[in-house]
C-alpha positions as CSV (number, residue, x, y, z in Angstrom):
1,X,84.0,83.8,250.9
2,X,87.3,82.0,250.6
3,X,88.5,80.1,253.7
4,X,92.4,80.4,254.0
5,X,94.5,77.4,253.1
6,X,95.0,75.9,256.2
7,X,90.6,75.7,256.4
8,X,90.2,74.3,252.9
9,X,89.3,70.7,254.4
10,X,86.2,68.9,253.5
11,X,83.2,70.6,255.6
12,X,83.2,67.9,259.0
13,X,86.2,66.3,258.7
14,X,88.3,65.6,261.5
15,X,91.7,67.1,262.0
16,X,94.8,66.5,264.4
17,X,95.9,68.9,266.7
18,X,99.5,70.1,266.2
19,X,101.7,70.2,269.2
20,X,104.8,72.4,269.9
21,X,107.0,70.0,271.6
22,X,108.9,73.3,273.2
23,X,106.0,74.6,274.5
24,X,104.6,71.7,276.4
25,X,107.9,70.9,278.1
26,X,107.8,74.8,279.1
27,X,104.4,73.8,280.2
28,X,105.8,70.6,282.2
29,X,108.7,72.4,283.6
30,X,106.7,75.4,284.9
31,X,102.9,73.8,285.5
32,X,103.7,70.0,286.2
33,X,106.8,69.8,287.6
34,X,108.2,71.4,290.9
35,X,112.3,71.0,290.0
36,X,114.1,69.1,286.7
37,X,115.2,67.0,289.2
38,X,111.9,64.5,288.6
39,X,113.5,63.7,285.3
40,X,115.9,60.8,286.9
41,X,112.5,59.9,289.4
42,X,110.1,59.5,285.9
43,X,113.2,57.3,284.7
44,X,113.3,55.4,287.3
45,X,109.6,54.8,287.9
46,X,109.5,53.9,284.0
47,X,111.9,51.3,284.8
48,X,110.4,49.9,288.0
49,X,107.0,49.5,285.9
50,X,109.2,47.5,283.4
51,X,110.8,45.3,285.7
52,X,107.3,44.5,287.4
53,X,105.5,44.0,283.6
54,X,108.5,41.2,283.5
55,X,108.2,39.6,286.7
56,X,104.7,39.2,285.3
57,X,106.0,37.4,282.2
58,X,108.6,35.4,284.9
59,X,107.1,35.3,288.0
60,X,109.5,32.3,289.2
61,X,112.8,34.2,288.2
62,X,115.0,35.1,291.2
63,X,114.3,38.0,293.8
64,X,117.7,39.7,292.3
65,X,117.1,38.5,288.9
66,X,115.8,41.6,287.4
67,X,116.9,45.3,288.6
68,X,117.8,48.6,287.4
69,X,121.5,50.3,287.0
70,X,122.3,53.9,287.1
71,X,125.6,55.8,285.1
72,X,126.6,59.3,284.7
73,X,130.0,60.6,284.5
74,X,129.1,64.6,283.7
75,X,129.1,63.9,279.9
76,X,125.8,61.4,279.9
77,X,122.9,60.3,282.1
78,X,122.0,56.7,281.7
79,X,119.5,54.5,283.1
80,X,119.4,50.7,282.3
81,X,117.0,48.1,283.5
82,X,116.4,44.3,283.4
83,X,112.1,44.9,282.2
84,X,109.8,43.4,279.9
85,X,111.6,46.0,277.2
86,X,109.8,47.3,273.9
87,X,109.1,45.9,270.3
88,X,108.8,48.9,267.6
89,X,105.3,49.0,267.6
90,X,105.9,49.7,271.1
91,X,107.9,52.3,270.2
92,X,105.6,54.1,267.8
93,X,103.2,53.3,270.1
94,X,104.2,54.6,273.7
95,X,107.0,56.6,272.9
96,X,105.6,59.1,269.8
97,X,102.2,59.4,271.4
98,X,102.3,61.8,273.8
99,X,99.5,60.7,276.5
100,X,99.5,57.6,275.7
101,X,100.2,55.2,279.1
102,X,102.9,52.3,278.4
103,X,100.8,49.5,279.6
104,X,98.6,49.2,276.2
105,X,95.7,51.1,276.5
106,X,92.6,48.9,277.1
107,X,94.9,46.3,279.3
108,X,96.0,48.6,281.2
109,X,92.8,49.6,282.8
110,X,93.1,46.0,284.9
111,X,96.7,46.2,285.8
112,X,97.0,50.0,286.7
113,X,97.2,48.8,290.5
114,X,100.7,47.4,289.3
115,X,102.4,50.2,287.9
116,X,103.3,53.6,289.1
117,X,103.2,56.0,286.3
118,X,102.7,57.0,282.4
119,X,105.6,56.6,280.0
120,X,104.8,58.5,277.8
121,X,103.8,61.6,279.6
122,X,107.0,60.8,282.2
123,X,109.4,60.4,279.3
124,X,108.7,63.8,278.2
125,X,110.0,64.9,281.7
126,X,114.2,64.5,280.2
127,X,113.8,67.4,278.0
128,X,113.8,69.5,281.2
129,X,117.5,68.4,281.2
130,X,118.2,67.2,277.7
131,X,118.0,68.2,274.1
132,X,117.5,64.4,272.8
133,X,116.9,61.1,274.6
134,X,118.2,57.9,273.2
135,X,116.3,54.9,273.9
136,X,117.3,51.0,272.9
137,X,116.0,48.3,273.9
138,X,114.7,44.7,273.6
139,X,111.2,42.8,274.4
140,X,111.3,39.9,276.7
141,X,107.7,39.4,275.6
142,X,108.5,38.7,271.9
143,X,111.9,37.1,271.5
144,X,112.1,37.2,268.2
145,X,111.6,41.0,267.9
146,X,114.7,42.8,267.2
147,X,116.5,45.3,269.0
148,X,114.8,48.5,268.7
149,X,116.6,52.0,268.5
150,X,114.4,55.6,269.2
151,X,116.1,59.0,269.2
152,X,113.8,61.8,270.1
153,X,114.3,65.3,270.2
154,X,113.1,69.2,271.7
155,X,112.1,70.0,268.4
156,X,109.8,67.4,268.4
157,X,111.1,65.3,265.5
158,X,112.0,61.7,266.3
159,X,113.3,58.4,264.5
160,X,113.2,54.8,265.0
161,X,115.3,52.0,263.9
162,X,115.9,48.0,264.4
163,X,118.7,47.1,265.0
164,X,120.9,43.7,265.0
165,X,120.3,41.3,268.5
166,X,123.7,41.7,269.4
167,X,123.2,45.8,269.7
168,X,121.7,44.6,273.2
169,X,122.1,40.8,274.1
170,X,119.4,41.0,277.3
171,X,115.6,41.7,277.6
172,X,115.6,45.4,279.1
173,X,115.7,49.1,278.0
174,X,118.4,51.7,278.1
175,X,117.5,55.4,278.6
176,X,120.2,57.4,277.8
177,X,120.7,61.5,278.0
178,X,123.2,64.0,277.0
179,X,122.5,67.1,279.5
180,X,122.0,71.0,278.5
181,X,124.8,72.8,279.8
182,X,122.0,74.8,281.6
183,X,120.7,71.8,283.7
184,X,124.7,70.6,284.9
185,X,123.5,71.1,288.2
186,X,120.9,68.2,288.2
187,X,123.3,65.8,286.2
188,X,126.3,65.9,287.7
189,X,127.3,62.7,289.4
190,X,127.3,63.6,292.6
191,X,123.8,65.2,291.7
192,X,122.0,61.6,290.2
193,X,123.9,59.9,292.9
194,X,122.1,62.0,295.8
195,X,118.8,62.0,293.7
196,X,118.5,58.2,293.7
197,X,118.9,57.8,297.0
198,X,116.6,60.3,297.5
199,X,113.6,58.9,295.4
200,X,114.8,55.0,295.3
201,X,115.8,54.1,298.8
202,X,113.0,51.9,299.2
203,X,112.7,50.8,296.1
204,X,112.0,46.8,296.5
205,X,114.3,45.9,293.6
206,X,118.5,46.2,293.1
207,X,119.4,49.7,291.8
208,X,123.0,50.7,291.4
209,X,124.7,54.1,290.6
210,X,128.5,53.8,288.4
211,X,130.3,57.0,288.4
212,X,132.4,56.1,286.0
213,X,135.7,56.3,287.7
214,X,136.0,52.7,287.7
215,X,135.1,51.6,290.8
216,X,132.1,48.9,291.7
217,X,128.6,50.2,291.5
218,X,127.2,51.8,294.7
219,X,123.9,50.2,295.9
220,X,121.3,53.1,296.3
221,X,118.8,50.7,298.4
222,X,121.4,48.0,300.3
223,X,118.6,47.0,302.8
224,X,115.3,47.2,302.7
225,X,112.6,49.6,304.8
226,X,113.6,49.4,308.2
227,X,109.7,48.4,309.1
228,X,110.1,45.2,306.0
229,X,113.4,44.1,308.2
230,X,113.6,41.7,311.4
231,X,115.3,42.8,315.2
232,X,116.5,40.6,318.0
233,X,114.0,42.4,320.2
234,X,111.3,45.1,320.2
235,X,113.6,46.5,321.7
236,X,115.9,47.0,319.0
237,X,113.1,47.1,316.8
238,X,111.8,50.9,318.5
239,X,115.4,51.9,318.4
240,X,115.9,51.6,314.8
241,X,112.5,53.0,313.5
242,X,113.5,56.5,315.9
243,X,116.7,56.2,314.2
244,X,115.0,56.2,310.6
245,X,112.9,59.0,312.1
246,X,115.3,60.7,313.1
247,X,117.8,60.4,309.8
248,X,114.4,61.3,307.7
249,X,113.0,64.3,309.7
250,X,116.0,65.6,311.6
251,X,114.3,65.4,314.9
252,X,114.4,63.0,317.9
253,X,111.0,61.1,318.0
254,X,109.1,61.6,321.5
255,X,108.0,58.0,320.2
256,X,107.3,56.4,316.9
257,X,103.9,54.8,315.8
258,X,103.9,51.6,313.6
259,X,101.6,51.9,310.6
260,X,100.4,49.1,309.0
261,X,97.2,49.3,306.4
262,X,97.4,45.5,304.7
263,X,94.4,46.3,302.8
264,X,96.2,49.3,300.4
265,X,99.4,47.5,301.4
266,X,100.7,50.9,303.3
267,X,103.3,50.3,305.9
268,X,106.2,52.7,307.5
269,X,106.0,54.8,310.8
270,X,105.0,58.1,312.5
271,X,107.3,59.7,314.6
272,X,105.8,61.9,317.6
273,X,107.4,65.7,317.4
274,X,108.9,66.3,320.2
275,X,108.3,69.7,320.8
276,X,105.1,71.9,320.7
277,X,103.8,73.1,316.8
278,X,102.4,76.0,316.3
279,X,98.2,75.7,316.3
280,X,97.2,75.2,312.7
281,X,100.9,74.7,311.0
282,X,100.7,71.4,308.8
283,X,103.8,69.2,308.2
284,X,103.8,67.9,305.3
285,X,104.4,63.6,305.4
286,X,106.8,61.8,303.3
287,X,104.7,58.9,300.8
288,X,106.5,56.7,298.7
289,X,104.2,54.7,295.9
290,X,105.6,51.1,295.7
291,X,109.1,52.1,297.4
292,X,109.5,55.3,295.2
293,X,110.2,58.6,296.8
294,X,106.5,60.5,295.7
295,X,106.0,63.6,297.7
296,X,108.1,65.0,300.7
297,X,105.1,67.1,301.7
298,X,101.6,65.3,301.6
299,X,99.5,66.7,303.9
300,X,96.6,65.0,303.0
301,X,97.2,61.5,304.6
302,X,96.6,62.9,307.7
303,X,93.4,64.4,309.6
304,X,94.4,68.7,310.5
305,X,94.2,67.5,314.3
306,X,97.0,65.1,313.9
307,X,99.8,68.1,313.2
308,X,102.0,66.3,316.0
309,X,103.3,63.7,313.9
310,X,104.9,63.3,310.4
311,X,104.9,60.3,308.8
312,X,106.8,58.2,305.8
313,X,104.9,55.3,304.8
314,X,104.8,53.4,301.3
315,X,102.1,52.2,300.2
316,X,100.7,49.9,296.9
317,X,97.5,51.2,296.3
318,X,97.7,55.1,296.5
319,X,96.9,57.1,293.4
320,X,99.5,59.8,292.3
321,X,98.5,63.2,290.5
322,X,99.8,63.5,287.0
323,X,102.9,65.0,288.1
324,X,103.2,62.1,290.8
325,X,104.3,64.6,293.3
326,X,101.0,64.8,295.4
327,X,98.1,62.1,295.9
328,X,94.9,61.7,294.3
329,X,91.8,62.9,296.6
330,X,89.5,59.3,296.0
331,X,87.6,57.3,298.0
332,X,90.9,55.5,298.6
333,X,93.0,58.1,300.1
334,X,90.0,59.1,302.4
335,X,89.6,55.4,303.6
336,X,93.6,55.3,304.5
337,X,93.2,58.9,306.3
338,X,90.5,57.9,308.4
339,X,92.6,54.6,309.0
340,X,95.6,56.0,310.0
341,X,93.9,58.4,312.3
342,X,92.7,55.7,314.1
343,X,95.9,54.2,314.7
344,X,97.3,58.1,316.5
345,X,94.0,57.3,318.7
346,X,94.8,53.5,319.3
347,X,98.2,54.9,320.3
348,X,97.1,57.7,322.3
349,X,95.3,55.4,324.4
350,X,97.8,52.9,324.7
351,X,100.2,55.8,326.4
352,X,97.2,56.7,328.4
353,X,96.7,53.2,329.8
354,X,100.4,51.9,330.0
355,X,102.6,55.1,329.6
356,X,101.5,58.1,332.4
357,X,105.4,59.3,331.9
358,X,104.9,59.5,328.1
359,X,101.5,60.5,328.3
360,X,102.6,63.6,330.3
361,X,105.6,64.3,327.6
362,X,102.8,64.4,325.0
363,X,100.4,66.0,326.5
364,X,102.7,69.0,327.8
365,X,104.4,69.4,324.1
366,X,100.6,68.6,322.1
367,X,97.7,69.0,324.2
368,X,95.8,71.5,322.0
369,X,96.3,68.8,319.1
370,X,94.8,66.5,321.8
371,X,92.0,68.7,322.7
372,X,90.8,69.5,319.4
373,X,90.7,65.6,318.9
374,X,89.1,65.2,322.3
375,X,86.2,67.8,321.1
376,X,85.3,65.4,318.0
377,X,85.9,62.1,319.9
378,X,84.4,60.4,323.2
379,X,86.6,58.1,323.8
380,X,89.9,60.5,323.4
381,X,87.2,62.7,325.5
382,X,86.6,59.9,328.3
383,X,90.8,59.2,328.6
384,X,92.1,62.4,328.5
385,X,90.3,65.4,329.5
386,X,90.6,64.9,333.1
387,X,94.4,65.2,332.5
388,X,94.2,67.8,329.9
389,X,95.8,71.0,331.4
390,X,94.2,74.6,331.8
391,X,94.6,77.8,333.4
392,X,92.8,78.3,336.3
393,X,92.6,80.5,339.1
394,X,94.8,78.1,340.7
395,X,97.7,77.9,338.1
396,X,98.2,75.9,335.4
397,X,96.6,72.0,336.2
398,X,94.6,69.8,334.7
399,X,91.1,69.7,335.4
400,X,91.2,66.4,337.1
401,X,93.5,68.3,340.2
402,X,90.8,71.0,339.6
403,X,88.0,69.5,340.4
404,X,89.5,67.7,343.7
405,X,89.1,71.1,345.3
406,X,86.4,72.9,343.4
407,X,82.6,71.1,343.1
408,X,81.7,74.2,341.1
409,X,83.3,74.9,338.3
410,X,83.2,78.6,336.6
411,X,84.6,79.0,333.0
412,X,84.6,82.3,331.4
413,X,84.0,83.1,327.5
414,X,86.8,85.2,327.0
415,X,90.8,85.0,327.6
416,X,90.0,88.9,329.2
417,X,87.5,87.9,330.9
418,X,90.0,85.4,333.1
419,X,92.3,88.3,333.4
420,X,89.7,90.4,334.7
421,X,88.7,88.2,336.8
422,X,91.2,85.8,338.3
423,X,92.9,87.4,341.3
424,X,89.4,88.6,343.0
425,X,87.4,85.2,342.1
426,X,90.6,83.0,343.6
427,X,90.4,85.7,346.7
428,X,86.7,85.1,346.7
429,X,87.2,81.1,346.8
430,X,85.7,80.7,343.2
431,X,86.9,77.6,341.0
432,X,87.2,79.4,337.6
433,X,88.6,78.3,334.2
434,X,90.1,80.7,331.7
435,X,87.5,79.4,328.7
436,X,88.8,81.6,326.4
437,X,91.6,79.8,324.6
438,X,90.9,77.3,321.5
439,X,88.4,74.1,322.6
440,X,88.7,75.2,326.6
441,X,85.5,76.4,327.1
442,X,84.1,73.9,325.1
443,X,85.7,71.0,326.9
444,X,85.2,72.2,330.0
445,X,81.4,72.1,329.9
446,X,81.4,68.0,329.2
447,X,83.5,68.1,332.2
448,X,80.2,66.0,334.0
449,X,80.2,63.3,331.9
450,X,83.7,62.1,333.5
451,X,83.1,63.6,336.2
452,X,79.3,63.3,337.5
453,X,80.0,65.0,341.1
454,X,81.6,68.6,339.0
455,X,79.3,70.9,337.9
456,X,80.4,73.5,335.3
457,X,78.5,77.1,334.7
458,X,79.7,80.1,332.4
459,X,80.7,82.7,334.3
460,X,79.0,86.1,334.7
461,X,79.1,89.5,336.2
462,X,75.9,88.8,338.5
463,X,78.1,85.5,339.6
464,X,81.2,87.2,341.1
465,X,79.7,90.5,342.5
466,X,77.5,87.9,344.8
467,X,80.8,87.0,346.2
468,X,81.9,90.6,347.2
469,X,81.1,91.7,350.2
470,X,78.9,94.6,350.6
471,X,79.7,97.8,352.9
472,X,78.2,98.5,356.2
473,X,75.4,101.1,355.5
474,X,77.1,104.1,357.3
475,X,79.9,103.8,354.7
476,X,77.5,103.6,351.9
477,X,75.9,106.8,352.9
478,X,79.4,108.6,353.3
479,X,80.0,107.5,349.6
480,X,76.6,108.1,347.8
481,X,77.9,111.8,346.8
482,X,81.5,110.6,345.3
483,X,79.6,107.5,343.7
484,X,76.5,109.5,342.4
485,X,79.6,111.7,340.7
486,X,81.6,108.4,340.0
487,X,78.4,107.4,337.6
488,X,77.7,111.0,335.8
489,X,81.7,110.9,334.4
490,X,81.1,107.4,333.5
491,X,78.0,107.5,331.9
492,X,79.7,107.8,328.4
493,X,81.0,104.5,328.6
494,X,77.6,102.5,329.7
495,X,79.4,102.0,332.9
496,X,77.7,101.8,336.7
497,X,79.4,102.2,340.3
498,X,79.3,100.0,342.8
499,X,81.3,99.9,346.4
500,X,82.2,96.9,347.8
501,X,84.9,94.7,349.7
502,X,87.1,92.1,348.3
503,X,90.8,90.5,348.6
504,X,93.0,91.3,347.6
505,X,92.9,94.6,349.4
506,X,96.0,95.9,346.7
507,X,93.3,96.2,344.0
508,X,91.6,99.3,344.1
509,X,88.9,98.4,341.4
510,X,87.0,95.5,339.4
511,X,85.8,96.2,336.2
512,X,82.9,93.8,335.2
513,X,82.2,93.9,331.5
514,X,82.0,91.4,329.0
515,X,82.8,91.1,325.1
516,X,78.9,90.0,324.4
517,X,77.9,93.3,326.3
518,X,79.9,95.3,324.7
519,X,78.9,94.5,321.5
520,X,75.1,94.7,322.0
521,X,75.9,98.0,323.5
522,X,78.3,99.0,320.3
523,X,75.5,97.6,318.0
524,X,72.9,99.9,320.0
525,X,74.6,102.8,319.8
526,X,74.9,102.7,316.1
527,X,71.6,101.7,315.5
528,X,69.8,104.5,317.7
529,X,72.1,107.2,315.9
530,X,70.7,105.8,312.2
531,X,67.7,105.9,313.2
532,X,65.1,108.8,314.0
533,X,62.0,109.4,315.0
534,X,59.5,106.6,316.8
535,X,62.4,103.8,315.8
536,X,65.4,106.1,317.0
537,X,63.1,106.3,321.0
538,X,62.5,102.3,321.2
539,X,65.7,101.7,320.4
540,X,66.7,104.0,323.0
541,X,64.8,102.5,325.2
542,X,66.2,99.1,324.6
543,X,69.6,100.0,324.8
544,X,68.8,101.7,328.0
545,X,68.5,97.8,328.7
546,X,71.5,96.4,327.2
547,X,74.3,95.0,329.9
548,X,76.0,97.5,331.5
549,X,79.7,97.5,332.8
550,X,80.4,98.1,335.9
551,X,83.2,99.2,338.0
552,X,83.4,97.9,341.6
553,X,85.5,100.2,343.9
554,X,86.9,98.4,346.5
555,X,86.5,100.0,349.9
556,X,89.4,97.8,351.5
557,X,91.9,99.7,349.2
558,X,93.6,103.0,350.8
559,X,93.8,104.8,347.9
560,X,89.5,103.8,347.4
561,X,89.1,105.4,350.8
562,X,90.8,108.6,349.9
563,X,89.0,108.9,346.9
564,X,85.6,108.6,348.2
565,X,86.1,110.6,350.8
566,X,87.0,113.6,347.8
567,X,84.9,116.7,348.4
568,X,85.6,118.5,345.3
569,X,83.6,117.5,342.8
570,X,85.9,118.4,339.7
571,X,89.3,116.2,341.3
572,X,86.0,113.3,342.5
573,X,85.3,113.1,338.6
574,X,89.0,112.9,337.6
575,X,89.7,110.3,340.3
576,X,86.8,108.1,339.1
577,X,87.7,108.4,335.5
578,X,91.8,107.7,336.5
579,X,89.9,104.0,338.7
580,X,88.1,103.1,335.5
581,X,91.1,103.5,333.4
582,X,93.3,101.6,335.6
583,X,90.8,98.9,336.1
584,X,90.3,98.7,331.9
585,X,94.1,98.4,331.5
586,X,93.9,95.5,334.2
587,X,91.4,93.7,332.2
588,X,94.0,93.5,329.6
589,X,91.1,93.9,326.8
590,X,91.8,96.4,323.4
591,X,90.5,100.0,324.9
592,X,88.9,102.4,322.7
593,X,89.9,105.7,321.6
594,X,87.5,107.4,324.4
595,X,89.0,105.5,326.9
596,X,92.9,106.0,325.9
597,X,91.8,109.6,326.0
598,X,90.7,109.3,329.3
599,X,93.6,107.6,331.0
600,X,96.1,110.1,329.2
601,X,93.6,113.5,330.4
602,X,93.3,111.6,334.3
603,X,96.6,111.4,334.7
604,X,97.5,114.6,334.0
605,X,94.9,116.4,335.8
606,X,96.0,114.2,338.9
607,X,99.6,115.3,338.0
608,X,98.4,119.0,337.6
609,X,95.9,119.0,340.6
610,X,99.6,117.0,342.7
611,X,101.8,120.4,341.8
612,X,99.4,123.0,342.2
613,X,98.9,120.9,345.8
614,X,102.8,121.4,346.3
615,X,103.1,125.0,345.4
């Protein structure tokens, strides 16, 4: 057999693979990359790793000594800096080995922590914009290297040259691009201006932007984070960090919350929302890596309970992804989470002990944030939950104003539950908590650790009927015929009858069910009809067992009276299905098919029985 020509090499022996230059920057710009735009952020990260390689070489230079200048008049995009710069081995090194990080290989496993990104990888980044990058510069580490020249292009073809000292007099590196006229949107000036603001503003060395109209340089980063800078007064100091918050976010700050991590060298702020956010929507927090811009929309700093803040914070020690748009999950990033989330707490408790006028703010825009903190965390638990609020059958309060008047507490499992029964249980005198929203019932229950003299039950059917007053017996009597038909219509929906008395006298009926009933009856009923035989009796007989609903008439209502008092049987069973039906709308809960059938044939026999009564 005769391998083809590209095969015929010696059996075992190793081979290079080929790359299509085009292809991996379609890769880059469609995989890697969310926007061109990161090509002037991977130049200017590439240049802030240079000038920190020679501040290694010169640690005693000048503050301003070394920094980086940006150009672009439409026709070029140019970026200059003042770094250690590049000798051609360099060159052939770092710049026509794609992968390969700037910081030579082996050394730079010790000094990653000073750098930001790859080179190499980052370089390849301009072709999102531009056919051919030129590159020239000059090392400061080898002063007798010469000036050194690379062009390199889409195609993938590239050349290098030395050129004379004089081609660049000082240590540095120029980057310099002449834009596709597909990407004149990201390299206009106006464009690279706005960019470099955007990803440099907190860059700790000089960066300028020319136009090329003439006029002096524009600083992108004239002062330096407004957390790095020093106020009259703490005061002034509060004022200004809301005013960043607000310039970065767009929003007021309810308050802002100094972060400060020396051990990852993070610092910047949080700023409180000031309104309520939606349970489970995550904003996304602005992280710069040694002053530059990485991500506008890491959610991962932050624990999913702490959704009412967003932060900006730079930090030295965070790792980037390969696209250095998102961070690194590491041991690292977890540590500064769980960090940082300890400094919400340590602020949520300062309000708590210093602040009650804040606190309430918070806790009236956040307090689900708070409460799903409080069900993780005693201490958050201990401040806050008697201030937390919750509905109740006396309003909207917090449970501390709750418990002054109710020793028993009742909290229900379900949001329908509460509506079902509310008005008769606050008639009744019962203390009862609607448990049925996110954490409530939860909370509620540890309501006796803060409060030893409370105690708190789940509320249940047998609970609240032994607050409603039975009938005398003589009224009982006059009613066993309408109830005994009451029970026969209702039958079909697991439901008993009961008569009873209870404020307010404007509700006619009380239907007692629960969610957990209902579904061990739904689950019954589908199991018996499976089955046949022996297994199809038992569980018969054990759903004959399972909780039954029940609607309590209430005797103190007119319309109640009238009805049991009914002494044809067909209009009795129609009045009694028309009660359920109003009492199962009242409970606010889904109904069934069955029982939307019912409340649409009720009414209509009422209205029918009504005319034929007329005529």
């Amino acid at each position: 057999m005769t391998l083809p020509d590209t095969a015929v090499d010696p059996a075992g022996a190793d081979r290079t693979f080929q790359v299509d230059l085009r292809g991996l920057v379609d890769l880059l710009s469609h995989h890697l990359y969310s926007s061109p735009r990161v090509y002037l952020r991977e130049l200017m990260q590439n240049a802030v790793d240079a000038l920190t390689a020679r501040r290694g070489l010169e640690p005693a230079a000048p503050v301003d000594a070394f920094g980086i200048r940006l150009y672009a008049d439409g026709s070029v995009v140019r970026v200059e800096d003042d770094g250690v710069g590049l000798t051609e081995a360099d060159v052939h090194t770092f710049l026509a080995t794609i992968g390969r990080s700037s910081k030579r290989a082996e050394r730079i496993a010790e000094q990653r922590g000073d750098f930001i990104g790859q080179f190499g990888i980052g370089l390849l980044s301009c072709f999102l914009v531009a056919d051919e990058i030129h590159v020239l510069s000059l090392s400061a580490g080898s002063p007798d290297a010469p000036a050194v020249e690379w062009r390199g292009r889409g195609d993938g073809s590239y050349t290098v040259r030395t050129l004379p000292a004089s081609a660049r007099p000082r240590p540095g590196t120029t980057v310099t691009l002449t834009p596709r006229a597909d990407a004149r949107e990201w390299t206009r000036p106006e464009q690279v201006h706005v960019l470099a603001r955007h990803f440099g503003s907190l860059l700790r060395h000089p960066v300028t932007f020319d136009d090329g109209k003439g006029g002096p340089g524009a600083s992108i980063n004239p002062e330096p984070a407004p957390w790095a800078r020093t106020y009259p007064t703490p005061g002034a100091r509060s004022r200004a960090l809301a005013a960043y918050g607000e310039e970065v976010f767009g929003f007021t700050p309810l308050d802002t919350i100094e972060l400060d991590l020396p051990a990852v060298g993070l610092k910047g702020i949080a700023c409180v929302l000031p309104e309520t956010v939606p349970a489970g929507r995550r904003h996304g927090h602005r992280v710069h890596v040694k002053g530059m811009l990485l991500s506008e929309q890491a959610e991962e700093i932050l624990p999913e309970w702490a959704f009412f803040v967003r932060c900006v914070v730079d930090a030295e020690s965070l790792r980037p992804t390969a696209s250095r748009e998102s961070l690194y999950e590491d041991d690292t990033l977890a540590a500064v989470r769980d960090a940082l989330a300890e400094r919400l707490r340590a602020w949520i408790a300062r309000a708590a002990a210093s602040d009650p006028d804040l606190l309430a703010r918070f806790l009236q825009a956040h307090h689900l944030a708070v409460k799903s903190l409080a069900v993780h965390d005693d201490e958050i638990l201990r401040m806050l939950l008697p201030w937390l609020p919750f509905e109740t059958t006396d309003g909207h309060c917090t449970l501390d104003e709750f418990a002054r008047t109710h020793r028993t507490v009742l909290v229900t499992s379900s949001v329908e539950e509460f509506r079902q029964v509310a008005a008769i249980a606050s008639a009744a005198g019962l203390g009862v908590v609607n448990g049925g929203y996110t954490y409530d019932r939860e909370l509620v229950h540890r309501l006796p650790e803060i409060r030893p003299e409370v105690s708190v039950a789940d509320l249940d059917p047998a609970t609240l009927t032994a607050h409603l007053d039975p009938v005398d017996r003589e009224t009982e009597l006059a009613a066993a015929a309408y109830l005994a038909l009451a029970r026969d219509a209702l039958a079909v929906f697991d439901c008993d009858v009961a008569l009873r008395t209870f404020q307010p006298a404007s509700a006619p009926a009380l239907l007692v069910d629960s969610r957990e009933a209902r579904h061990e009856r739904t689950r019954s009923q589908i199991a018996r009809e499976q089955e046949g035989g022996l297994w199809g009796d038992i569980l018969g007989a054990l759903r004959q067992e399972a909780p039954r609903a029940q609607l309590i008439l209430n005797q103190l209502n007119p319309l109640v009276r009238a009805a049991v008092a009914i002494d044809e049987p067909e209009l009795a069973r129609t009045s009694a299905e028309a009660l359920y039906g109003q009492a199962a709308m009242l409970s606010r809960r889904p109904l069934r098919p069955s029982e939307s059938s019912l409340i649409n044939r009720s009414f209509l026999d009422l209205l029918a029985h009504a005319l034929r009564k007329d005529s």
